[in-house]
C-alpha positions in Angstrom: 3.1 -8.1 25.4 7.0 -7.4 24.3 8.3 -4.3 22.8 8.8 -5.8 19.3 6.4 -4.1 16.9 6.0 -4.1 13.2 5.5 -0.6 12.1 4.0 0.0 8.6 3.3 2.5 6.8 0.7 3.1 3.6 -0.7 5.1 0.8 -2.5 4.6 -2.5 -3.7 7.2 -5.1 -5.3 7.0 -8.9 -5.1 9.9 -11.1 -8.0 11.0 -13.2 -9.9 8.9 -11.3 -13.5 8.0 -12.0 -12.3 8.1 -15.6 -12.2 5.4 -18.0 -8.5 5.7 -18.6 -7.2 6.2 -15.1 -4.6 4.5 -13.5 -3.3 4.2 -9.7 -0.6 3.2 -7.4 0.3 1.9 -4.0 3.0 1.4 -1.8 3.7 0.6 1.9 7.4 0.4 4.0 7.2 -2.3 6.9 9.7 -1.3 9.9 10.8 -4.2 12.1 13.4 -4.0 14.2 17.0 -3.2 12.0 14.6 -4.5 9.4 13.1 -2.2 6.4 10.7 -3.7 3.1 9.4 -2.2 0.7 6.4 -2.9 -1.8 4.6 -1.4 -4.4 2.3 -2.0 -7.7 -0.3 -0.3 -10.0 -3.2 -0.9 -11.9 -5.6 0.6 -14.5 -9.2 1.0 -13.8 -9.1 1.6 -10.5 -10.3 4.4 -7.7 -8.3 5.9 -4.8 -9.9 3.6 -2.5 -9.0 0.5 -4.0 -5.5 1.6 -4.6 -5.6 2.5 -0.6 -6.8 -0.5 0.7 -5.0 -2.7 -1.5 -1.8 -1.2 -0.1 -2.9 -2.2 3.5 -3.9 -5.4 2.0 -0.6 -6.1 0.6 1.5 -5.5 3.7 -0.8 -7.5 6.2 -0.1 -10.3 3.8 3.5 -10.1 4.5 3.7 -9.6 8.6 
């Protein structure tokens, strides 16, 4: 297997989570090579879980 790796890195959080008007965030930087994306999004509802995986979810869909 080569050297060439995709590095990424994630987080997610809601605040006043477990409430009914909460709202959360992710985001997640990929690291290829000279190469550097960014992504990010919200939504309302949600739980720090959701807003976690989502962020992993997100990237995977991009590599």
């Amino acid at each position: 297997m080569g050297k060439d790796k995709i590095t990424i890195y994630t987080d997610g959080a809601c605040s006043n989570n477990q409430s009914a008007d909460n709202i959360g965030g992710y985001g997640a930087i990929l690291s290829y090579k000279n190469h550097i994306k960014e992504i990010f999004g919200g939504s309302v509802n949600t739980t720090n879980n959701i807003m976690e995986l989502t962020a992993m979810i997100e990237a995977l869909k991009l590599v």
